[in-house]
C-alpha positions as CSV (number, residue, x, y, z in Angstrom):
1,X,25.5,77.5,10.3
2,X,28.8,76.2,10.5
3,X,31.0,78.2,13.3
4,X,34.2,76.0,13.8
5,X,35.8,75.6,17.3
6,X,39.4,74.4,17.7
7,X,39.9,71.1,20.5
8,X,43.2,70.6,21.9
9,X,44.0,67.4,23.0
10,X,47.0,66.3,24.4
11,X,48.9,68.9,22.2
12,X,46.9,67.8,18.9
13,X,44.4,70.0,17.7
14,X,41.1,69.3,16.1
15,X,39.1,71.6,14.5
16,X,35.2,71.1,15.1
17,X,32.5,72.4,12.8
18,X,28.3,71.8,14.0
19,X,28.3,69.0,11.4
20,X,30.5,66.4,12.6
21,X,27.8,65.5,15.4
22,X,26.0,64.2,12.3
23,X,29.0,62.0,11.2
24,X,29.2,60.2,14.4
25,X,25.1,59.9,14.2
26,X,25.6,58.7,10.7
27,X,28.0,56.2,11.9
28,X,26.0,54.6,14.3
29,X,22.4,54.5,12.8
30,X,24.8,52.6,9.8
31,X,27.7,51.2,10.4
32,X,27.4,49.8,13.7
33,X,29.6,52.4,15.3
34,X,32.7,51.6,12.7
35,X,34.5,53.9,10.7
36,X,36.2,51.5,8.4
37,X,33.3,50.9,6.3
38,X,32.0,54.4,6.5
39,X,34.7,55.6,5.5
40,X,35.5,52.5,2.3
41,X,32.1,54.0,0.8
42,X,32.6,57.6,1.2
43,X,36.4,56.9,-0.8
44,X,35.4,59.0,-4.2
45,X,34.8,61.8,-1.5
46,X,37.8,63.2,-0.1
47,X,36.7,65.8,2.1
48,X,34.3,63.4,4.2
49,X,37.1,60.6,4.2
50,X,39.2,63.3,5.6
51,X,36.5,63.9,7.7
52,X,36.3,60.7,9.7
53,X,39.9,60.1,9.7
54,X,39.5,63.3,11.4
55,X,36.8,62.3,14.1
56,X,38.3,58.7,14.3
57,X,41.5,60.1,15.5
58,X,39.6,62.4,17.7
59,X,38.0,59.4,19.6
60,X,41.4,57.6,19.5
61,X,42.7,60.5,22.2
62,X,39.6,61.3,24.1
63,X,37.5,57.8,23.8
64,X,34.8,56.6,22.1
65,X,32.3,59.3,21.1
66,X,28.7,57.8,21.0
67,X,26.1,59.8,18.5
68,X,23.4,59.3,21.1
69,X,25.0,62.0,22.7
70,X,23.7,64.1,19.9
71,X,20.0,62.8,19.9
72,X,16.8,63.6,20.0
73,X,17.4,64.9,16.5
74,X,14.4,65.2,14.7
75,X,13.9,64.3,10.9
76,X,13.8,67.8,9.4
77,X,17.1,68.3,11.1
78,X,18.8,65.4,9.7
79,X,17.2,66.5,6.3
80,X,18.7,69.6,7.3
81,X,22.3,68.2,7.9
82,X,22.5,66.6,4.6
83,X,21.2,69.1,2.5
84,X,23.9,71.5,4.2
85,X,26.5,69.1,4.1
86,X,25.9,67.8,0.1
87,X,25.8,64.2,1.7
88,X,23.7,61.6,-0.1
89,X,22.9,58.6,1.9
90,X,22.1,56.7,-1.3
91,X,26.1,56.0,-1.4
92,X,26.3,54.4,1.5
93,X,26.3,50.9,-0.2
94,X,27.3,48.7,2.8
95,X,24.9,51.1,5.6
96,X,22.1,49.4,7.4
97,X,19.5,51.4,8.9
98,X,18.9,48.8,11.4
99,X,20.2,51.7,13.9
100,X,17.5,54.1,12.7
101,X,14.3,51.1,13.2
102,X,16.3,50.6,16.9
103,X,15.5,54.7,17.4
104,X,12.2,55.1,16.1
105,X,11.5,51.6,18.7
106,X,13.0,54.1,21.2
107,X,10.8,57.6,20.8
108,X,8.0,54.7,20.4
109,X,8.6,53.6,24.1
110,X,9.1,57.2,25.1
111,X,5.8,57.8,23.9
112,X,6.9,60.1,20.7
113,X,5.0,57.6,18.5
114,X,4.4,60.3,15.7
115,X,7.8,61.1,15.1
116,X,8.6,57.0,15.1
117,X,6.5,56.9,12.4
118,X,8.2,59.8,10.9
119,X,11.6,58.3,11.0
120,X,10.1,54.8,9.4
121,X,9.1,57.2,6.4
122,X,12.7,58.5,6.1
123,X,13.6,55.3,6.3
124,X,11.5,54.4,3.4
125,X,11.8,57.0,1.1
126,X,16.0,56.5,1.7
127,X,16.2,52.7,1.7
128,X,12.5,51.2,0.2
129,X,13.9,47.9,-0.1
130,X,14.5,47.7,3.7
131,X,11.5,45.6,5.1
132,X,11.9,46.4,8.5
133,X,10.6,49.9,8.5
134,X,7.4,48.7,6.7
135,X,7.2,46.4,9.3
136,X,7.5,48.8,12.5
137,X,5.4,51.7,10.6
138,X,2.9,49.3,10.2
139,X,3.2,47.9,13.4
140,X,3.0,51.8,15.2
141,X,0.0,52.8,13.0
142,X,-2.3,50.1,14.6
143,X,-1.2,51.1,18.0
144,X,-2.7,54.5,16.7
145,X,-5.7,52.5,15.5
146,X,-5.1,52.8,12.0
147,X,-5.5,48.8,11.4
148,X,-5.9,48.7,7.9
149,X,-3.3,50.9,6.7
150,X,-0.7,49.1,9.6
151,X,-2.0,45.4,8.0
152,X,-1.1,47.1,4.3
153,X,2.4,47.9,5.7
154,X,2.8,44.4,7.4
155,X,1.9,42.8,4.5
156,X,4.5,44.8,1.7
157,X,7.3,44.3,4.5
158,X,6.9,40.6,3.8
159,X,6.7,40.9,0.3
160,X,10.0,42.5,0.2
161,X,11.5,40.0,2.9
162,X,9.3,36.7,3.7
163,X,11.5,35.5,6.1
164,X,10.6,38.6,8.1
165,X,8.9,36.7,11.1
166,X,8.2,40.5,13.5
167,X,5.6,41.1,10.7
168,X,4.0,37.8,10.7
169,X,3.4,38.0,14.7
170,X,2.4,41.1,14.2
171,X,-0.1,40.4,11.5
172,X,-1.2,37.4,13.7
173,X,-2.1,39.7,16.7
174,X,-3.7,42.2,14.5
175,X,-6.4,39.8,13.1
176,X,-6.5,38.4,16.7
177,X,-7.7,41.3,17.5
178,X,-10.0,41.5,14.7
179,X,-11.1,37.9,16.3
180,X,-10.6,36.6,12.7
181,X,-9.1,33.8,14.6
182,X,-8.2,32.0,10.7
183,X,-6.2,34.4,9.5
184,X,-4.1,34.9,12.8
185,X,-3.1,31.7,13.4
186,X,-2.1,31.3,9.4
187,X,0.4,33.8,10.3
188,X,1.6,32.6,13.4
189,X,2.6,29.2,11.9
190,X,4.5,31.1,9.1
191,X,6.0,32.6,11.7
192,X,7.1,29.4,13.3
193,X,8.3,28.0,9.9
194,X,11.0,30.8,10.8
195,X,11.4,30.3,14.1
196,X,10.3,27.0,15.3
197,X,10.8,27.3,19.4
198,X,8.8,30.7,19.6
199,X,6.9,29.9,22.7
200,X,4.9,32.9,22.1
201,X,3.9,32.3,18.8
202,X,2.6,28.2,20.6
203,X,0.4,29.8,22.6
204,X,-0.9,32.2,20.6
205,X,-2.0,29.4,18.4
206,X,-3.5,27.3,20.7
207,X,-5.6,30.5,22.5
208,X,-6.8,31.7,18.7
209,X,-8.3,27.8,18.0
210,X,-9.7,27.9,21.5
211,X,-11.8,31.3,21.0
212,X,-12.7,29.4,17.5
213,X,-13.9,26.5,19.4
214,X,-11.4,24.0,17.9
215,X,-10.1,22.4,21.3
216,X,-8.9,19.7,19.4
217,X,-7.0,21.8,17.3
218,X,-5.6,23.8,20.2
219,X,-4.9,20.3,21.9
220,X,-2.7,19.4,18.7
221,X,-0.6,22.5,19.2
222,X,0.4,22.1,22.6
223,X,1.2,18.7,22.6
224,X,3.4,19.6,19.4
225,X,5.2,22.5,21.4
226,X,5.7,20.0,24.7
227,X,7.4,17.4,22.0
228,X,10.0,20.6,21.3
229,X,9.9,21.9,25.0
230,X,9.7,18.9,27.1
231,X,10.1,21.6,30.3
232,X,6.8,23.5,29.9
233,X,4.6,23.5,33.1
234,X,2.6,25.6,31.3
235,X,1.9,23.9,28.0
236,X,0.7,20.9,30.0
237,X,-1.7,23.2,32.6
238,X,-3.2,24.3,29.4
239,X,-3.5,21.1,28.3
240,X,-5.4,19.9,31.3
241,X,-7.9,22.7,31.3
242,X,-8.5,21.6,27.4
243,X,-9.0,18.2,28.1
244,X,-11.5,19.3,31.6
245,X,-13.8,21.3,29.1
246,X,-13.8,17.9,27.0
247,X,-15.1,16.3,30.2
248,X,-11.6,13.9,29.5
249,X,-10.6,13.5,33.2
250,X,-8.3,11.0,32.9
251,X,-6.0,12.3,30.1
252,X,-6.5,16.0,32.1
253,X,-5.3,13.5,35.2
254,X,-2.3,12.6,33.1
255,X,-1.2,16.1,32.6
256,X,-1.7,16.8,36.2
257,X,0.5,14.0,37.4
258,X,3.5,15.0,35.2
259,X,3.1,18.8,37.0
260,X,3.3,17.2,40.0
261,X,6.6,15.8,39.6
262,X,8.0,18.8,37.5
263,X,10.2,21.4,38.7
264,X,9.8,24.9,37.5
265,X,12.0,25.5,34.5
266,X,10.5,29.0,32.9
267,X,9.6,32.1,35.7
268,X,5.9,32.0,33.5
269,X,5.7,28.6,34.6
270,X,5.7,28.9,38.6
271,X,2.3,30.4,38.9
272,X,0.7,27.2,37.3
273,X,2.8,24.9,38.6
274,X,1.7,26.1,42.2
275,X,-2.0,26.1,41.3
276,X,-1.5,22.2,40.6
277,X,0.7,21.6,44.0
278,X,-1.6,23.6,45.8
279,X,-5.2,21.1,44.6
280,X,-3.1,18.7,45.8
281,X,-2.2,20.0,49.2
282,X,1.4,20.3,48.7
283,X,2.2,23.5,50.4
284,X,6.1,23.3,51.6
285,X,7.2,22.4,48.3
286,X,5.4,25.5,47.2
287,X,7.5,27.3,49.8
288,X,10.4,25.9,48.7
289,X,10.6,26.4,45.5
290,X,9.2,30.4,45.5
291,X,11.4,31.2,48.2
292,X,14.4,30.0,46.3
293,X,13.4,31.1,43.5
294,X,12.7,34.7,44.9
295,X,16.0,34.6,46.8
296,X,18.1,34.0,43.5
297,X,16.0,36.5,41.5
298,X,15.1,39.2,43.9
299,X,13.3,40.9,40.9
300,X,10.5,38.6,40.9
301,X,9.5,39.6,44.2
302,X,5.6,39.3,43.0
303,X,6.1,35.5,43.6
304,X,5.9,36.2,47.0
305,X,2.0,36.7,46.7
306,X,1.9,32.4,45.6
307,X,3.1,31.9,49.6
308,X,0.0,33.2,50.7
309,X,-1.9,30.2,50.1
310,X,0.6,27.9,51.9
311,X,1.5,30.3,54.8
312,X,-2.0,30.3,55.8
313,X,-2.8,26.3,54.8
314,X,0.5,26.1,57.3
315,X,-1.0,28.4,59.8
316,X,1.9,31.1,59.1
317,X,-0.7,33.9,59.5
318,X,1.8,36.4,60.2
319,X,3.8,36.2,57.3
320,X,0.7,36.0,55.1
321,X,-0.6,39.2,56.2
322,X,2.9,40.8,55.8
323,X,3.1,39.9,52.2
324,X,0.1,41.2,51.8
325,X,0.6,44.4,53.5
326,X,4.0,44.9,51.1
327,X,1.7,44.4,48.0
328,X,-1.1,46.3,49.1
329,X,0.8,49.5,50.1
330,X,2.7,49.2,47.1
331,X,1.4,47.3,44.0
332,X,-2.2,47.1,44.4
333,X,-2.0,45.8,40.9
334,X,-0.6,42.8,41.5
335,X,-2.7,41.8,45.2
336,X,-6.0,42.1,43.0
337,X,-4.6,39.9,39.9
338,X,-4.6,37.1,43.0
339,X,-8.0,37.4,44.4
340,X,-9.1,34.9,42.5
341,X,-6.5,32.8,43.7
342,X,-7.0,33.4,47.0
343,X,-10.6,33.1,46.8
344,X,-10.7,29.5,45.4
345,X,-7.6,28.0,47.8
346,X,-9.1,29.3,51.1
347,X,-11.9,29.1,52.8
348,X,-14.0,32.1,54.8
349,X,-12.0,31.6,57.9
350,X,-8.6,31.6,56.2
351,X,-9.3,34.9,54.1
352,X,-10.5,36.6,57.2
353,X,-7.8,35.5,59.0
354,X,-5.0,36.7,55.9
355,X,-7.1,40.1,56.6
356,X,-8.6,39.2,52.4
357,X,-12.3,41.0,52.5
């Protein structure tokens, strides 16, 4: 297997055999891209300290060599390499596989969820004190609907490392799922003993003791995350739909009055904040805002769809129906999620006139 080739680089030669791709890999998926430290735990082996001074001095004349240039490498290949190469990742004292869990996230996203789940048992069987992969295996087997086996994984990766808080959201979502509402939000507040701003983990909370018909409950945890985010258009629209379905209009009326004098902080907050604005007529502060907003971020072009409640409240027709001509042509997806919208700020003659059937 191993055919050598001889690099020349500015008059210094190098000479290259098929397993030095695997060094740099090895590197990376460890040590962060360093040598140094690579190299400190290899020092009872000469030949692969000899090695990486080799390589490191190879990226000193030709610039930095990254190992992804050597991926996809599957795992009977890397079980491969180090068989070949007598190398035994069990010395690699000061390694972190935290490059390996970033890869197998990767191949998950590139829909190569099976070999993921293969690295995560490498990772395992090499490092089984290293919560993280019990946390992502667990996490990719109830993607594949596996739900009790992923829970079993989620659950050991917190034994080994409680302060873990991916496993506890993802513990949270899977008996959300389950609707065993309970258990879900037991996690999510571990979660938050970890990280106490996780806006997610808020909401999550207060959706979970909604579906369990404890609106008081959910009421608590919103007003606790607004005491912590005290920019959240969203918290407080939530917190004025709660108080509706408890037929309390005046504190809802509360809620609805600080919107109205709120600025949009968080993208995720514009959408309710112009609901609000628009009950109360307020269309060219709508237009305002979303335009600027949409000029500074041009990525967030979907905003544009909010403007066609105040462009046809404003008898701006035209631009409506070209907004919704962009969206129609090209992201259907996103017209249809505003139907409802639509349907409930206009009236008959508006819609028609929008070209909205």
């Amino acid at each position: 297997m191993n055919d050598n080739l001889i690099l020349e680089i500015e008059g210094v030669k190098y000479e290259i055999d098929t397993y030095d791709p695997f060094f740099f890999l090895i590197r990376d998926l460890l040590y962060e891209g360093t040598w140094e430290v690579f190299a400190a735990d290899m020092i009872t082996h000469k030949e692969i300290v000899q090695r990486i001074h080799k390589l490191e001095g190879l990226e000193e004349n030709s610039g930095k060599i990254s190992g992804s240039l050597f991926l996809p490498m599957s795992v009977e290949e890397m079980e491969l390499y180090l068989k070949e190469s007598n190398f035994d990742l069990s010395e690699c004292k000061n390694g972190i596989p935290d490059g390996f869990y970033e890869l197998a996230q990767d191949e998950a996203e590139s829909e190569e969820l099976d070999e993921a789940i293969k690295l995560m048992d490498f990772v395992m069987e090499k490092w089984p004190s290293y919560a993280k992969a019990y946390e992502l295996k667990g996490t990719f087997l109830i993607e594949k609907g596996a739900q009790e086996d992923g829970i079993s994984l989620l659950k050991r990766s917190i034994e080994i490392d409680p302060t873990l808080v991916e496993a506890y959201s993802e513990l949270g979502q899977a008996y959300y799922n389950f609707e065993d509402y309970d258990a879900a939000i037991e996690q999510w507040e571990k979660e938050l003993e970890y990280t106490p701003y996780d806006k997610f983990a808020y909401f999550m909370i207060a959706d979970a003791y909604r579906k369990a018909g404890k609106i008081g409950s959910s009421i608590d945890i919103l007003k606790r995350f607004i005491s912590e985010d005290k920019k959240s258009v969203l918290a407080r629209y939530e917190l004025m739909d709660l108080y509706n379905q408890l037929e309390d209009y005046e504190t809802s009326s509360e809620y609805e009055k600080e919107i109205l004098k709120m600025v949009p902080y968080y993208p995720g907050d514009i959408e309710p904040w112009a609901k609000v604005l628009f009950k109360n007529r307020k269309y060219t502060e709508v237009i305002k805002i979303v335009e600027e907003h949409i000029q500074k971020y041009p990525i967030d072009s979907h905003f544009k769809l909010l403007l066609v409640v105040p462009y046809a409240k404003l008898e701006r027709y035209d631009e409506a129906r070209k907004i919704l001509e962009e969206f129609k042509g090209q992201k259907d997806w996103y017209f249809y999620g505003k139907k409802e919208l639509f349907e409930t700020n206009l009236d008959k003659k508006e819609l028609d006139l929008c070209g909205i059937s």
